[in-house]
N, C-alpha and C positions, 0 to 999 in steps of 0.2 A: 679315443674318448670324445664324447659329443660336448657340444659348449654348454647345453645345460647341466650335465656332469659337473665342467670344468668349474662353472659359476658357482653349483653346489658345492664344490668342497673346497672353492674361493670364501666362503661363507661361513662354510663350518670351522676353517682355519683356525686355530687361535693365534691369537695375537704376538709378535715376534720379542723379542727382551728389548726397551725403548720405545717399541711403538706405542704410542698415545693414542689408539681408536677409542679406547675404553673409556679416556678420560674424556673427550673430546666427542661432539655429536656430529654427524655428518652433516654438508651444507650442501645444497643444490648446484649444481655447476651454472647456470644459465639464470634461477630467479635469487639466486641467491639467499634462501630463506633455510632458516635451521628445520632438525628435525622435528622436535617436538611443537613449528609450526607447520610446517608443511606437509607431515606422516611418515612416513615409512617410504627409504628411500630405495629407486634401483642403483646396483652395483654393477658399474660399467668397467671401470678397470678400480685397482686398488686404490687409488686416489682421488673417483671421480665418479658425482652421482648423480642421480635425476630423479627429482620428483616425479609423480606419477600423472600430476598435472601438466607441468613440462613434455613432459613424452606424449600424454594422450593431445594436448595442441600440436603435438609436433607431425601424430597423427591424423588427425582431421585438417590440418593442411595439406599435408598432401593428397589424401582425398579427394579436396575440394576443388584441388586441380587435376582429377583426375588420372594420376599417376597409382598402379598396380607395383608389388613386390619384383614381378619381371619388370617392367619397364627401370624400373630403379635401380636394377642391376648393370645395364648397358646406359647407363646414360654418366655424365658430368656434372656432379652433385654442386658442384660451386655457380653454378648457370640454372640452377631451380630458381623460379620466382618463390618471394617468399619464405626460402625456405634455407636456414643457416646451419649447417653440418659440421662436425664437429673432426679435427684429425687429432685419432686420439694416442694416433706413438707420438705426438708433439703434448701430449698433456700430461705426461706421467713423469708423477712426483713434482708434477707445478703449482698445486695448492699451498697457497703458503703458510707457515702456522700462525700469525699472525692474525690469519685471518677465520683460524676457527675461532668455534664457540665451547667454553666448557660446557657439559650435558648438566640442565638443572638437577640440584640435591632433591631426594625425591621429601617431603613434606614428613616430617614426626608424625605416627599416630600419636593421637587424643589419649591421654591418660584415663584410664578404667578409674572413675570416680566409685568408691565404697559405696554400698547401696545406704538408704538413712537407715539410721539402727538407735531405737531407743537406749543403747548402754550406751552411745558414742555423744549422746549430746548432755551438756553440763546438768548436773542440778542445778535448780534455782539461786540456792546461795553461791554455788561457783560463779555462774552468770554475774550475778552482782558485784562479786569481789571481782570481775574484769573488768565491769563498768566501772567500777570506784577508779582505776585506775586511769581512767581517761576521762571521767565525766567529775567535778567536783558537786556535791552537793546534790539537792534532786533526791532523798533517800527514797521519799513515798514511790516517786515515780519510778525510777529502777527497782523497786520490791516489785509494782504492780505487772511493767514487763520482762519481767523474769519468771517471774510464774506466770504470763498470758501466753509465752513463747513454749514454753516446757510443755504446759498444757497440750497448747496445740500441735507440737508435733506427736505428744501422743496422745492423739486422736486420730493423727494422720496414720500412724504404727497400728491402732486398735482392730481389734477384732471384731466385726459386727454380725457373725453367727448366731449372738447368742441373743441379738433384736436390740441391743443396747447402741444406739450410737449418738456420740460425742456431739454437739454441737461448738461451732467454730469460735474463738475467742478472739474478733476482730476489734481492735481497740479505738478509741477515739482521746486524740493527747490535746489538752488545751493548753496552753500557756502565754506568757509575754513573749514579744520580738527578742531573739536572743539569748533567749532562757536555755538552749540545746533540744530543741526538739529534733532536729531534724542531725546532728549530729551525736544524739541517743541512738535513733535506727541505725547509723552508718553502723557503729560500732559492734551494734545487736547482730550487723547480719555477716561482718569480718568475722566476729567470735564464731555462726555456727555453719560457715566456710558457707552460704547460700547466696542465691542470686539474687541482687537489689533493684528494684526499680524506682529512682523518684520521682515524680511529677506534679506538675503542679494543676490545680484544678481553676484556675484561671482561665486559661486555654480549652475547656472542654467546653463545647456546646451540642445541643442535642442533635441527632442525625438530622444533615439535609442543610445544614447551616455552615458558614462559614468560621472555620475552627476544628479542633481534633474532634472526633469521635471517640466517645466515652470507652470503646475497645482499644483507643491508643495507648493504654496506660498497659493492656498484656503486653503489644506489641514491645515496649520498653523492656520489658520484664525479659520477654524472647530471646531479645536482642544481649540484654546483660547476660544470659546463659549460655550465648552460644550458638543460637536458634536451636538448642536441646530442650526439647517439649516436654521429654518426662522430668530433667532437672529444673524447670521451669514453675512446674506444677507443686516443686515446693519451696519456693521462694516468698520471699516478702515484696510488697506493693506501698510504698508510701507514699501519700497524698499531701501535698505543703498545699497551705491556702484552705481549707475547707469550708472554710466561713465566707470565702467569695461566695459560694453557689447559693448559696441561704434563700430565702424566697423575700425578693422585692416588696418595698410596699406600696408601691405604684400596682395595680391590677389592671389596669387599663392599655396595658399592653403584655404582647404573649414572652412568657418568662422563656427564654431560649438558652440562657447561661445559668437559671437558677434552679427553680425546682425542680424542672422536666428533666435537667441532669442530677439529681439528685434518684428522679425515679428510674431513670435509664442505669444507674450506678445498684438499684436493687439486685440482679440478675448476679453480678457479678461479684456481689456481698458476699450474698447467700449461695454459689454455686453451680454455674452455668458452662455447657459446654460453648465457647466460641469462637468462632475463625477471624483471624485476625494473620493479618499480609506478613511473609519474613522477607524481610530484610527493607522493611519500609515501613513506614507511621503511616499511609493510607492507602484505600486497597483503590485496584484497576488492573484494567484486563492483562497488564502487563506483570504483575507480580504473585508469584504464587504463592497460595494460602494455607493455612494450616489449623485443624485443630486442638484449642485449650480449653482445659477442665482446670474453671479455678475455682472447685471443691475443697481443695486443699493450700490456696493461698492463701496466706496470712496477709489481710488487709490494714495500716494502720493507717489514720487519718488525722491531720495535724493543724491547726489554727492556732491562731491571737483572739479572734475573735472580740473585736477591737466592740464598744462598747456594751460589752454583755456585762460588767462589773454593776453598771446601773440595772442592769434585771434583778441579778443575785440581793442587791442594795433593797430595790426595794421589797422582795418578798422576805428577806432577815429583817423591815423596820414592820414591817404588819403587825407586830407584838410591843411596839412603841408607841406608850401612852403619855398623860400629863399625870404629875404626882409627885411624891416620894417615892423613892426606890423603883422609879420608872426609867425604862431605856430610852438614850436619848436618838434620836434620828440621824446623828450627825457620827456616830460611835465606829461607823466603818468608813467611810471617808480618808484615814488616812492608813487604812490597813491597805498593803501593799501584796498580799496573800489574800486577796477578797474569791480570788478564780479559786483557792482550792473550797471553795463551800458550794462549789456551784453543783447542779443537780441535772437532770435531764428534763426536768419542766424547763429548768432556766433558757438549754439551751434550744427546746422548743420553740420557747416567746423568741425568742433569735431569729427563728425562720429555717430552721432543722423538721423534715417532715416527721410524723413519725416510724412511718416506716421504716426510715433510713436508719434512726435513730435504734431501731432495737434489730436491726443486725451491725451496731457497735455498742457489744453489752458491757464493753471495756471501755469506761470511762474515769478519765483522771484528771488533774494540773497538774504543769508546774510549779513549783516555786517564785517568786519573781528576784534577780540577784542581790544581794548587798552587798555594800563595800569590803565585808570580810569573807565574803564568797569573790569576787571580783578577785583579792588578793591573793588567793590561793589558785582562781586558775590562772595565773601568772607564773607560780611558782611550781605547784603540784600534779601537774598531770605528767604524763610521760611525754607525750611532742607541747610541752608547753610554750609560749610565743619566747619566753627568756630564755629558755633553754635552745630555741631556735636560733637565735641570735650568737647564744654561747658559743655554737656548733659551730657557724658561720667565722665570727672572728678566731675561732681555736683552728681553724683549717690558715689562719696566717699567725699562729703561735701567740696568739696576744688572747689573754686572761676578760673578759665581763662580769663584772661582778654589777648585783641593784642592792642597794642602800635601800632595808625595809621601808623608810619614812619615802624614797623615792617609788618605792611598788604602793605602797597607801597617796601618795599622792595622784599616782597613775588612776588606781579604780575611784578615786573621789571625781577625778574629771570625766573617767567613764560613767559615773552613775550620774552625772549632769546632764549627760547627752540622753539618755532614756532607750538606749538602743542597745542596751545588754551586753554580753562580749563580745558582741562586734566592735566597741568604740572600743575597745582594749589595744590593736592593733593598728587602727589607723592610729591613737596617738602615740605609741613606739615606734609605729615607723616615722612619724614626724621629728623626733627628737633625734632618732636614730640615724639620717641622713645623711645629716654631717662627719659624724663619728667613720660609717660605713663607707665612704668620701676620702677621708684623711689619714685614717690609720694604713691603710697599706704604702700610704709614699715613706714614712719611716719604719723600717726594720728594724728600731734599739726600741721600738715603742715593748712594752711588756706585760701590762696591764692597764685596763679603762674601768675608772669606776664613777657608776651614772648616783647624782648626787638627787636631792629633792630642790635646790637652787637651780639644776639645767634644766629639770624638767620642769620648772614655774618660769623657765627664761630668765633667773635673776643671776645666774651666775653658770660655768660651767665644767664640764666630767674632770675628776682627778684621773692625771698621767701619769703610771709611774714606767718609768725609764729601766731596761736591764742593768741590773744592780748599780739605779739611782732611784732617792728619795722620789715621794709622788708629788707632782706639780701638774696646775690646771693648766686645761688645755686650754689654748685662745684661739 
């Protein structure tokens, strides 16, 4: 039998009861590199292998000095310049295990994601009943997108044979700092399992400038999907800030962060094919590109749009006169809901083009919080901040309870600060420090309950003891 025979059915072998080839990937004898880096190895005896790189250096040395397959037969391999030979009845069964490598798990395929399907996505009032549960308050505004979201996927499902087609229902959210705008989207886009991108429009400036390119915001998009192009195309885009881009009222120098991006963002409203870089926010010669069709992305766009109250103000006083039974000019001044009247002139005089403006035919506000909105998203939502806390100290068996008059005292301090339910947290966690500090050094501890005296600092939490009376902590 010839050695290539022997080698072939050295190969075809299976493997003996114990042996570990299977598990185990072979390693090069000489560079020492596993298989799945260095390829596909030769089998020189059962234990012993060589890359193909190995071999052909070991080839072209010899070569280079001139040595033929006859001369290499008659000569003293250990006296070659350069060249180190291998005795290989001395190598067998010398690899030690030790020093293998297990052969990497080969990588899960990708779950076959459901194509969209108009039955599988909620109706409008289901939408909201999930919103309700994570969002407190807001009604107008979760009616509005709940039906702008329904709409638009079927548009995206519709048929246009028959010459009829859907125009896109891209929204524009106004509201206060805080008010949940931008935590309404998150939740919009967990409920209908699609890919989110947020971004903020601060950072965009017009091609050629120093800053994103107004295409960074697919690339976000891309990237949350996967770099899956067709699940891409039906995903949500939210824009935080939008009232940055507004158009300056200085003229005298070239608007590069405001309007120009505004116009540069038409394309991609209304429905544009784009290439935009994967697996990178900006393109060069180094990253390859891809085409998106965001025909079918649902755009939303989100501000505060910080003094636009005085627009809304003064075109509601235009009808304020002197008299009897006259409106006085001062009558909205302390209306704290002045943004839900606002219109799409108002937010024109703002410095919103109008172009821009009527590819977001979806226009709303928020509410702005009060103190018994404040109280409830304390208590009511499903990952509520008390409820987080509860979680925390019940994983070391000790009880949190808030004393209603201490959750009313909490949003009275948050609605001082003007910062929404954001200040809800930073001041829990200031009170909570200590508590989250001290309770684990005693295990008899049983219950903490946060009073309205700890949390104005006049006094502090009731302790009560495993089955002992409750006494404050000091």
């Amino acid at each position: 039998m010839s050695d290539d025979q022997n080698r072939d059915e050295f190969k075809n072998t299976p493997p003996k009861d114990g042996d570990s080839h299977n598990e185990y990937e072979d390693i090069c004898y000489m560079c020492r590199r596993p298989e799945h880096v260095a390829g596909k190895m030769i089998h020189i005896q059962p234990n012993i292998y060589i890359c193909r790189d190995c071999m052909q250096r070991t080839f072209d040395t010899m070569n280079a000095s001139g040595l033929g397959l006859g001369d290499l037969m008659n000569m003293n391999f250990n006296k070659l310049p350069n060249i180190s030979m291998i005795n290989l009845s001395d190598l067998q069964g010398s690899v030690p295990q030790n020093r293998k490598l297990k052969k990497p798990k080969p990588k899960e395929e990708k779950q076959e994601r459901p194509v969209l399907d108009i039955r599988s996505i909620p109706a409008p009032h289901k939408i909201k009943a999930r919103l309700d549960e994570y969002v407190v308050g807001q009604e107008h505004a979760k009616k509005v997108m709940s039906v702008a979201v329904y709409n638009h996927y079927k548009r995206v499902m519709s048929d246009t044979s028959d010459g009829i087609e859907i125009e896109k229902s891209n929204m524009l959210m106004i509201g206060p700092t805080g008010s949940g705008k931008t935590y309404l989207v998150k939740m919009l886009a967990q409920l209908l399992d699609v890919p989110l991108a947020i971004t903020d429009a601060t950072s965009l400036t017009e091609a050629g400038y120093i800053g994103d390119d107004i295409e960074s915001v697919v690339s976000k998009l891309l990237a949350a999907a996967d770099n899956d192009v067709e699940r891409a195309e039906h995903g949500i885009i939210f824009i935080d800030e939008i009232d940055k881009i507004a158009k300056k009222r200085n003229a005298n120098q070239r608007d590069v962060s405001g309007e120009s991006v505004q116009q540069g963002m038409l394309k991609l409203l209304e429905g544009a094919e784009v290439e935009v870089p994967v697996g990178a926010s900006s393109k060069n010669a180094m990253v390859p590109m891809t085409t998106v069709d965001t025909s079918n992305i649902l755009f939303i766009c989100g501000g505060a749009f910080a003094d636009l109250e005085d627009i809304i103000k003064a075109r509601l006083n235009k009808t304020s006169a002197i008299g009897f039974k006259a409106e006085l000019k001062d009558r909205y001044d302390n209306d704290e809901n002045i943004l839900t009247k606002v219109s799409v002139e108002d937010v024109r005089k703002y410095g919103m083009i109008p172009e821009f403006l009527g590819r977001l035919p979806v226009l709303f506000a928020l509410e702005a919080l009060t103190e018994e909105m404040l109280v409830r998203i304390l208590i009511e939502p499903k990952n509520a901040i008390t409820k987080q806390y509860q979680k925390l100290l019940a994983m070391d068996e000790v009880k949190l309870i808030f004393d209603m008059e201490a959750l009313k005292c909490i949003a009275a301090k948050a609605k001082e600060k003007k910062v929404g339910a954001r200040a809800l947290r930073a001041i829990i966690e200031e009170f909570m420090l200590d508590i989250m500090y001290e309770i684990p050094k005693d295990s008899n501890i049983g219950m903490v309950t946060i009073t309205k005296d700890y949390v104005e600092k006049k006094g502090a939490p009731l302790i009560e003891m495993r089955g002992i009376y409750a006494i404050p902590m000091r």
